[in-house]
C-alpha positions as a Python dict, from the first residue, in 0.01 Angstrom:
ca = {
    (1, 'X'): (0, 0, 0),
    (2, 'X'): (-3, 394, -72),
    (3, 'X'): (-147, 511, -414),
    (4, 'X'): (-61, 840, -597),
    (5, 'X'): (-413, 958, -438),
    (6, 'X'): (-257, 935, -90),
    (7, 'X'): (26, 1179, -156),
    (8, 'X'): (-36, 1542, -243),
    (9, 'X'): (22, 1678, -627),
    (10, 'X'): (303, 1924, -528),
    (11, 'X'): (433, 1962, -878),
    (12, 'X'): (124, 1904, -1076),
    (13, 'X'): (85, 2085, -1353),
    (14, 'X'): (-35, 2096, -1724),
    (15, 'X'): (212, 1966, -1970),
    (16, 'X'): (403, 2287, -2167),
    (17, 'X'): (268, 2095, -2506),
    (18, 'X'): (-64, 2148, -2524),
    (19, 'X'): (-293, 2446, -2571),
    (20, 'X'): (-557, 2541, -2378),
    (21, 'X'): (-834, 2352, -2528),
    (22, 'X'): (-608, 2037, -2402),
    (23, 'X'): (-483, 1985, -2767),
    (24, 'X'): (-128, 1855, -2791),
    (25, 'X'): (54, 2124, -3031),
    (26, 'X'): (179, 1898, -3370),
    (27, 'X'): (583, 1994, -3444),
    (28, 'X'): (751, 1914, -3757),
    (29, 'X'): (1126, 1844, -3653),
    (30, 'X'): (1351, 1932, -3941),
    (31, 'X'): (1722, 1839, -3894),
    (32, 'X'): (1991, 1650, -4055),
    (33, 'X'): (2173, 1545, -3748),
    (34, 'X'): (1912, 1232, -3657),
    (35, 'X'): (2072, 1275, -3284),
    (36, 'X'): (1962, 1667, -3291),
    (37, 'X'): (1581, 1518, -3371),
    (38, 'X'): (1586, 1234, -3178),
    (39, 'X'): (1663, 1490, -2883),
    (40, 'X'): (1422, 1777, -2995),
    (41, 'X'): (1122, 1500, -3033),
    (42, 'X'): (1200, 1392, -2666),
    (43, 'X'): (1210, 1693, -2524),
    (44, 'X'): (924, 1816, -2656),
    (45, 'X'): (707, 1467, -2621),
    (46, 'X'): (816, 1507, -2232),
    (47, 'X'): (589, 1735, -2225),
    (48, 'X'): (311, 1680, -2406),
    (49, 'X'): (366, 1833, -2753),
    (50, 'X'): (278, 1558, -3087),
    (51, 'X'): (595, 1563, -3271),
    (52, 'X'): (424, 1479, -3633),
    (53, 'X'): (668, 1468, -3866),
    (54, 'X'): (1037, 1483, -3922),
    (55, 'X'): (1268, 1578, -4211),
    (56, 'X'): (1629, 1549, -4268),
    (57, 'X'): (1673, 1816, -4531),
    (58, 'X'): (1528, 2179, -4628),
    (59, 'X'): (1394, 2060, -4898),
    (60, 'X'): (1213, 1728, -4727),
    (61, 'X'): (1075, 2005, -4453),
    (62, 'X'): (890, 2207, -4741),
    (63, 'X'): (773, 1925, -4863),
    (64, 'X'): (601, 1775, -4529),
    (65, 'X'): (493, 2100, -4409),
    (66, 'X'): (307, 2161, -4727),
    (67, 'X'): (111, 1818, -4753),
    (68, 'X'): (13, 1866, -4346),
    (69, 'X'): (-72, 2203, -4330),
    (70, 'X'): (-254, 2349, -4175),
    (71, 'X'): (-220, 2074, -3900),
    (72, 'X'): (123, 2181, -3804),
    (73, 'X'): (184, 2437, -3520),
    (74, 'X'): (559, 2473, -3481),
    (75, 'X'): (826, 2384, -3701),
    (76, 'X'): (1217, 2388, -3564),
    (77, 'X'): (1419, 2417, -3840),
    (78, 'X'): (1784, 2344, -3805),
    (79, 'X'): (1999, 2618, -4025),
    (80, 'X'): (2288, 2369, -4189),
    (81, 'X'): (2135, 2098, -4383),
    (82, 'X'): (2230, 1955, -4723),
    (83, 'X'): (2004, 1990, -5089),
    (84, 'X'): (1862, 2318, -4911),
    (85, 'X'): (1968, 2519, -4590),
    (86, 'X'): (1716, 2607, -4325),
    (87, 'X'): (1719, 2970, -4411),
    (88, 'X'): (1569, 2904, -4741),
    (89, 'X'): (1323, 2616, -4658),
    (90, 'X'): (1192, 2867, -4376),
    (91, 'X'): (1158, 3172, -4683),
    (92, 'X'): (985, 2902, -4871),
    (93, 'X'): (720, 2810, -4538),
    (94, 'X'): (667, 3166, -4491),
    (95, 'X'): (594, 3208, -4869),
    (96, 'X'): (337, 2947, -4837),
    (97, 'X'): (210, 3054, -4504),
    (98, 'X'): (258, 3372, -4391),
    (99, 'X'): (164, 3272, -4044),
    (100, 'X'): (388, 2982, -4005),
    (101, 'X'): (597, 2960, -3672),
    (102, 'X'): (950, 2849, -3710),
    (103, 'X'): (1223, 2778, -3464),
    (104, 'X'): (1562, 2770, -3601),
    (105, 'X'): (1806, 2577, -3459),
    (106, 'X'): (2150, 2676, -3506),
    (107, 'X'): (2514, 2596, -3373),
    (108, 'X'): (2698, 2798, -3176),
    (109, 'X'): (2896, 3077, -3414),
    (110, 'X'): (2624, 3121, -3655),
    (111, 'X'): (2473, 3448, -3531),
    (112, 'X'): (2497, 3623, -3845),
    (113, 'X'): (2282, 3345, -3999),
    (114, 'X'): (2038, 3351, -3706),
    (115, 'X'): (1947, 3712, -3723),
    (116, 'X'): (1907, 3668, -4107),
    (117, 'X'): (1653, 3436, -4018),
    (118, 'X'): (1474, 3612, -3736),
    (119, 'X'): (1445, 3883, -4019),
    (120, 'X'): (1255, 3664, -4230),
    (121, 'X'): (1034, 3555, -3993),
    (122, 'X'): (1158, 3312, -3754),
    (123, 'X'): (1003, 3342, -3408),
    (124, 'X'): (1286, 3210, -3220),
    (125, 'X'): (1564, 3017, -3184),
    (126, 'X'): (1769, 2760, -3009),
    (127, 'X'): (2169, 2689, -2995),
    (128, 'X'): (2307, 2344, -2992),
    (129, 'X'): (2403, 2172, -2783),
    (130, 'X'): (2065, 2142, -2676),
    (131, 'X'): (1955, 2236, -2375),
    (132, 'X'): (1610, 2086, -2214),
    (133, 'X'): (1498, 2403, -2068),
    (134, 'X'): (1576, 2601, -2314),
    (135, 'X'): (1442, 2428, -2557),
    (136, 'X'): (1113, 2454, -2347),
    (137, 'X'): (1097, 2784, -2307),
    (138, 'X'): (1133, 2881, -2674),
    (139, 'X'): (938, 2659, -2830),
    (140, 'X'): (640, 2774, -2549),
    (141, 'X'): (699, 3144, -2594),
    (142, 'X'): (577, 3119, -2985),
    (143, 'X'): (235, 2998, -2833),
    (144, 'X'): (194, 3273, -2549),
}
């Protein structure tokens, strides 16, 4: 019988989650939709990341990122939520910590609210429906 030593590693690689001390990055998902986080925590455990935390609301978001900083590296931050919208729970991270890096995720349409957000300091951001690669590649550009 053939083992995985027997065949060549042809599409080895490192996983896109971790840094390059082999740390998995920690994510806080923050999303109302439990589909939308269900999706964004496999993606991003796929490859590697430690999704830490989720929240359903803004105001749930603030809350966790606050009691686990500084152990959180990325936050995606959906941009409709009930009690308080993404826009505001990411002014409220970025009051806390300046250096925070937040994702928004947003629905199709909402440009005008993305670019508000990009101006107060998101580093990115993703459209639904999600898309895997996509998803990848923004959340790994914040760590390059």
């Amino acid at each position: 019988m053939k083992t995985t030593s027997d065949f060549p590693s042809l599409n080895e690689r490192d996983p896109e989650g971790m840094s390059s001390d082999g740390k998995a990055y920690r994510v806080l998902v923050v999303d109302d939709s439990m589909f939308v986080t269900k999706q964004i925590n496999q993606i991003l455990t796929s490859e590697g990341f430690d999704v830490i935390a989720t929240a359903a609301d803004g105001e749930e978001g603030v809350e966790k990122y606050k009691e686990l900083y500084p152990n959180v590296d990325l936050v995606t931050m959906d941009i409709t939520m009930p009690k308080m919208d993404g826009i505001t729970a990411l002014e409220k991270i970025i009051e806390f910590d300046k250096d925070a890096k937040v994702i928004m995720v947003s629905a199709l349409g909402k440009q005008d609210l993305v670019k508000k957000s990009l101006m107060v300091g998101a580093k990115n951001y993703i459209v639904k429906p999600l898309n895997r690669s996509q998803v990848l590649e923004r959340v790994v550009s914040v760590f390059k």
